[in-house]
N, C-alpha and C positions, 0 to 999 in steps of 0.2 A: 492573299497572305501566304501563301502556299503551303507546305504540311512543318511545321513547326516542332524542332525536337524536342526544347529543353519543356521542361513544365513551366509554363506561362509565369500564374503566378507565384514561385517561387525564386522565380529570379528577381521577379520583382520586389519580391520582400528580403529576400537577400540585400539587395542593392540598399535598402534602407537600415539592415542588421547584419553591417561589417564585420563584428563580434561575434553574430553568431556565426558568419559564416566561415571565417576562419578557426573555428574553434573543433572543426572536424571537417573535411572537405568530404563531396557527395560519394560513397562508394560506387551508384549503381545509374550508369546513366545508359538511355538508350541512343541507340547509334542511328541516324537519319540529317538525311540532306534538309537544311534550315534554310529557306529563301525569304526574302524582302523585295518589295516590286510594290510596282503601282498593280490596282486590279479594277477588273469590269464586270458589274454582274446585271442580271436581268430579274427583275421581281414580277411574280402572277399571282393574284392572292383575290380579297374583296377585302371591303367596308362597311361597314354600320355607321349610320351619321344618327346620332340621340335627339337632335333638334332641327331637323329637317326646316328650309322655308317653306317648302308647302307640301302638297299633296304629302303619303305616305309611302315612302320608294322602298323598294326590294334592297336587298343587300347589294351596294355595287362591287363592278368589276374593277377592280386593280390594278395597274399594268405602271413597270416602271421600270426607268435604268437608273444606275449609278458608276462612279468612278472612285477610285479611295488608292489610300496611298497609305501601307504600314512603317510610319515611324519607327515601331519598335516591334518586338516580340508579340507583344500585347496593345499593344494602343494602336489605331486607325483612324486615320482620317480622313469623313467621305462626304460628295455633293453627289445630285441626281436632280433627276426631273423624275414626275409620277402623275397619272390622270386615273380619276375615279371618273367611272360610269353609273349614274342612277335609274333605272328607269322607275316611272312613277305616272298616275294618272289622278286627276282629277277635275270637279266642273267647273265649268267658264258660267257669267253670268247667265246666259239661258237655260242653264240646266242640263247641256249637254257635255257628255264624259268626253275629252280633252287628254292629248299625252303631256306629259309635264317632264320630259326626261330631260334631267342636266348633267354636266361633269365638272368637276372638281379637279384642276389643273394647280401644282405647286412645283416648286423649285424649290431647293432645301441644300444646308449643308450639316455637318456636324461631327461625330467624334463616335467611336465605340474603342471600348474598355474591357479586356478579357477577366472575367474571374476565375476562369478553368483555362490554360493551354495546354495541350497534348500534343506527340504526334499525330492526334486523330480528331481531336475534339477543341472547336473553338465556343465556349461560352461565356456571352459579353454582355455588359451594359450598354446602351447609347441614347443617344441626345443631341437634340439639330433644333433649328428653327429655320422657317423661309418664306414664304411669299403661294396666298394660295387666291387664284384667280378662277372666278365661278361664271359659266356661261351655259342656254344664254340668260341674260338677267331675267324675262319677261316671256310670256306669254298670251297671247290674247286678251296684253293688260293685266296678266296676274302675274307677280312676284315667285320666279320658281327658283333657280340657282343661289339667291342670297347676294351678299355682298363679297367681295374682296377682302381678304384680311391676311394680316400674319397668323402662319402657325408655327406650334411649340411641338416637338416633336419627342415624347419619349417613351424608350421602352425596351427588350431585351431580343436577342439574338441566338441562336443555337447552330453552329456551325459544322459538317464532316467533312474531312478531308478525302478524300476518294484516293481509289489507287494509281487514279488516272493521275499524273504529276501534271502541276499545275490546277488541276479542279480542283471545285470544292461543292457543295451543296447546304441548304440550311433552310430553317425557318425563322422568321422573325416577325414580330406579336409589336405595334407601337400603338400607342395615344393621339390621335392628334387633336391639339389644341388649337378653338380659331377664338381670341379672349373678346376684340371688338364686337362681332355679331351674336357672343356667347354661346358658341357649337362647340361641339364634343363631336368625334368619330373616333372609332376602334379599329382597326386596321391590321389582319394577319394575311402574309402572302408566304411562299419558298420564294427563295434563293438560290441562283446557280454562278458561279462566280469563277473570274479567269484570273491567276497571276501572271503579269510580264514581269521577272525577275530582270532587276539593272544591276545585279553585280552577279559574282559567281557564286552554285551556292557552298554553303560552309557543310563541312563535316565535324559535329562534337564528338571526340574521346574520350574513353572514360580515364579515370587516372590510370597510369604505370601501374603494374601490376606482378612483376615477371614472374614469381612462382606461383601464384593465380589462387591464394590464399584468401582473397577477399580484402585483405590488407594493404590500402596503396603502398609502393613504394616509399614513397615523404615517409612515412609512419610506420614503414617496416622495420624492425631492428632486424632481421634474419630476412633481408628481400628475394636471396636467392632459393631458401630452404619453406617451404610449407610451413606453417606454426598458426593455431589459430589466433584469433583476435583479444582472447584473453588472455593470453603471452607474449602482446605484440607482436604477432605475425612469427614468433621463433617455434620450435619444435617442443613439448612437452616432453621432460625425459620421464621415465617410468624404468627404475635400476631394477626392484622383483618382479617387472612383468605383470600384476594383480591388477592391473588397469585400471589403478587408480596412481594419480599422476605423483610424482615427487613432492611437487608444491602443495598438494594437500593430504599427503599419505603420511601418517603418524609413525609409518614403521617401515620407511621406504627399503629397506635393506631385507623385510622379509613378507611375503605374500599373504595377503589376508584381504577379504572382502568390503563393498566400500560401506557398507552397514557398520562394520566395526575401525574404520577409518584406515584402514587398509593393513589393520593389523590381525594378526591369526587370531582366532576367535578365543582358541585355550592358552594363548600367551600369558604365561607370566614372570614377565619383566624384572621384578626384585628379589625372586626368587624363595618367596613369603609360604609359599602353599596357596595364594588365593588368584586365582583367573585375574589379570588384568576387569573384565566387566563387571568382576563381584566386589572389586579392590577400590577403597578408597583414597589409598594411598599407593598406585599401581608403582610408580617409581623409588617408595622405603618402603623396606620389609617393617613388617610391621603382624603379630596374632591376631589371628579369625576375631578374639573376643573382642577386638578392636577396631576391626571391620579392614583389618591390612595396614592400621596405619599405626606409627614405630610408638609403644609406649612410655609417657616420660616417667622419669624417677631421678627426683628432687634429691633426697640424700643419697644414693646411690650403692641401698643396700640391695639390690637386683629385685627388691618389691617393685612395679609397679605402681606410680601415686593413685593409680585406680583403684586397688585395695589395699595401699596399703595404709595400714590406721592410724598408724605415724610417719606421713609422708615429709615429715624437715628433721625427723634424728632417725640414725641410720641404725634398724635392728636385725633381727631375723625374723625367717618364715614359721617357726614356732609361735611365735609370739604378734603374727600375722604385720610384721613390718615394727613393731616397736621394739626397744631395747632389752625391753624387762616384761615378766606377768603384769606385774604390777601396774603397767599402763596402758594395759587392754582394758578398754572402758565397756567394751559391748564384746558380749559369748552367743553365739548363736545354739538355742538349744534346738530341742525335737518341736516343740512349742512354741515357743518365744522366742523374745530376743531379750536375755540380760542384759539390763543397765546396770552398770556399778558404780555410776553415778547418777544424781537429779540434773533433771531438764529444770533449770529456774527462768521463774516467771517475773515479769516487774508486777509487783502486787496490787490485784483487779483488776490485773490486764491480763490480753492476750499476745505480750510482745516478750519473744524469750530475749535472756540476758546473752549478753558476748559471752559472758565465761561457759556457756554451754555447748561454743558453736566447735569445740572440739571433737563431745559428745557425739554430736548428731554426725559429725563428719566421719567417724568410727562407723555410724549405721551408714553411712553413704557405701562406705567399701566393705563393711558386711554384705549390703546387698550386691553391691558386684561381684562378689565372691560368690554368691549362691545363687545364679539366676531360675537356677532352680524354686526359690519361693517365690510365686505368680501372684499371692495376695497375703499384704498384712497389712494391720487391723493397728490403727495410733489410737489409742483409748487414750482419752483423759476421765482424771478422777478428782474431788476436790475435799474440804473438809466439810463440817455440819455447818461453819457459822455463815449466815446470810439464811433467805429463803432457798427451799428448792431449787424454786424454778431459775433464782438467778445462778447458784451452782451447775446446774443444770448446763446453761447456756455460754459460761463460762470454759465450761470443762470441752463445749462441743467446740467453740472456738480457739482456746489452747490444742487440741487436736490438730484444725484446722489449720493451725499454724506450722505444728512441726512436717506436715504431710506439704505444705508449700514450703519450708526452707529446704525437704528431700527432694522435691522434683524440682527447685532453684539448682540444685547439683548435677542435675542429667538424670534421677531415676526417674522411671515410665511412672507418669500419674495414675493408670491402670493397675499398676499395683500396689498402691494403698489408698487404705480407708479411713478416714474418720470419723469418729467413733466418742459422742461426750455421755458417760456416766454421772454427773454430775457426785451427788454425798452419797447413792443408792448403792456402792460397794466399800464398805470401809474395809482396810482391812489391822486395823488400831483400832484402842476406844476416841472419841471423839470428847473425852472428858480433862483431858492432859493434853499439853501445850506437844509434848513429845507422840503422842494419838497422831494429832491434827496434822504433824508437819510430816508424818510419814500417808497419812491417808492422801493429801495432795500431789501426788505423783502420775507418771506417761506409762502407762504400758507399752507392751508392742509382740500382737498375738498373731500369730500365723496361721493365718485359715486356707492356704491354698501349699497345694507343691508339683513338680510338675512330677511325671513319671521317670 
């Protein structure tokens, strides 16, 4: 078959996956003269017969020819002749030891099938059937050779190509089946094998290539210039030099490292004060206390709606974003936080009323105002009527509540606590309707600050 360039069986699966193989053509092929010919080889090996007709014989000798003819790249098809030798002894009726040697004489034809072609490497399946003639039948009236039968012939082949052009060398391992007399033999010999090539041989090329990118021509957009295969064979421009490419450099127009996407490390962009890497907002300016990104303001008194306490009517920063004193609902003292309004509750629950949620929104931007206080304290309090224990639980859950619509807004749950006193701090008598409706109220105590 002589030394074979393309890879065997890929051509063969190609031929069956058009699709695939037009879906990108091979880049990488190696360059060697491909021949077809008829060939002649000679096999020297032994046999094992499992069910001998008589005596017990040694492993015989081997010795065979063949002729074959490659179809294809991969497929062969071959006949031969092959004689097995056995020798063997055993007794004749008197008792006396007797040679029993016979031989195993067949004609075969069949097929082999590569599942590996290389330039170097032929490994194949095959499979034959033929005519196997046993002599001599008899010996001094004992049955030694067997009968005549068909065999089945299968099994596999390992082929190399030699540097000598034209050889080849191999081993090949078969079955042979005799199903009439029901024998079995096992059969490994080498292989030395001649191609007579009948046409001239071929040379494969790998694709056009001209600027030798790795990228065929076909599929080059730049074929004459170098460019690799992730830019279609074109050149990767790089304008800062940073060696990171244009196509992926965030800041192609100035040099910076491919960690920071090829932008200067202390870049910043919007001109905020904050590092492009620290800046959540690297392209609007935007204050540190908002992590670089631009703060809105709703009515457009230059408060921020981040603190300001009346973020939809436009005040001053006196008055921390509202129009007047008058609707500053929360004062931060040394201590606390002044309400100057009630957090109302829907009564013996723990669900505050809409008309509060201004209230609370006033502590929202109190506390962005002073992140300076690290922990405060949402006390609830309630009146005497009910049991303790249900004031109690009450008071902890109204707590619990206002500490979850504060961190529904963006403040760190880290910095508040709740805190339910239940009736155990009045600060009214609890004997007057006007007592009870002031003892039910939210504190809000400051127990942390930073330095």
């Amino acid at each position: 078959m002589g030394r074979p360039l393309l890879i065997g069986w890929l051509g063969w699966l190609v031929s069956f996956a058009p699709m695939a193989a037009q879906a990108q053509s091979p880049r990488f092929q190696v360059i060697r003269p491909v021949e077809k010919g008829l060939t002649l080889g000679l096999h020297l090996g032994g046999a094992v017969d499992f069910n001998p007709p008589a005596g017990d014989p040694v492993p015989g000798v081997l010795v065979g020819l063949e002729g074959g003819w490659d179809v294809t790249d991969v497929f062969r098809l071959k006949a031969g002749f092959m004689t097995i030798h056995y020798s063997s002894t055993d007794q004749n009726l008197r008792g006396s030891t007797i040679s029993m040697d016979f031989d195993h004489n067949a004609v075969w034809g069949g097929a082999q099938f590569a599942l590996l072609a290389t330039e170097r490497f032929f490994a194949s399946v095959q499979a034959g059937a033929g005519y196997l003639a046993a002599s001599p039948k008899t010996v001094q009236g004992i049955e030694v050779a067997g009968k005549s039968d068909v065999v089945l012939i299968v099994g596999g082949a390992l082929e190399w190509y030699t540097a000598l052009r034209h050889f080849s060398a191999g081993v090949e391992a078969n079955a042979l089946i005799m199903p009439i007399r029901g024998d079995v033999a096992a059969a490994a010999f080498f292989t030395v094998r001649y191609t007579f090539s009948f046409n001239e041989a071929k040379e494969i090329r790998p694709p056009a290539d001209r600027d030798g990118d790795g990228v065929p021509d076909a599929q080059d957009k730049c074929p004459d210039v170098w460019g690799p295969e992730s830019n279609r064979g074109c050149p990767e421009t790089d304008t800062d030099s940073d060696g990171v490419v244009d196509r992926e450099d965030a800041c192609p127009q100035e040099p910076g490292p491919a960690s920071n996407q090829g932008c200067p490390v202390d870049k910043d962009s919007d001109g905020d004060g904050l590092k492009d890497r620290e800046d959540r907002c690297p392209k609007e300016p935007g204050p540190a206390s908002n992590q670089g990104c631009p703060e809105a303001d709703s009515d457009g008194d230059g408060i921020p709606d981040r603190i300001d306490k009346c973020p939809e009517q436009k005040g001053k920063p006196e008055y921390d974003g509202c129009p007047s004193k008058n609707q500053v609902k929360v004062v931060v003292r040394q201590e606390s936080f002044e309400l100057r309004e009630k957090i109302h509750f829907e009564t013996n629950k723990a669900v505050i009323k809409k008309e509060s949620f201004p209230l609370l929104d006033q502590v929202v931007a109190a506390l962005r105002q002073h992140p300076e206080i690290t922990k405060l304290q949402i006390e609830g309090h309630t009146d005497s009527v009910g049991s303790a224990p249900y004031n109690l639980n009450l008071s902890q859950r109204r707590a619990e509540a206002v500490v979850a619509y504060l961190v529904g807004k963006g403040i760190e749950p880290d910095r508040l606590v709740a805190k339910g006193f239940g009736l155990t701090r009045p600060i009214a008598s609890n004997a007057t309707e006007k007592g009870r409706s002031m003892n039910r109220r939210v504190e809000m105590i400051i127990l942390e600050r930073s330095e």
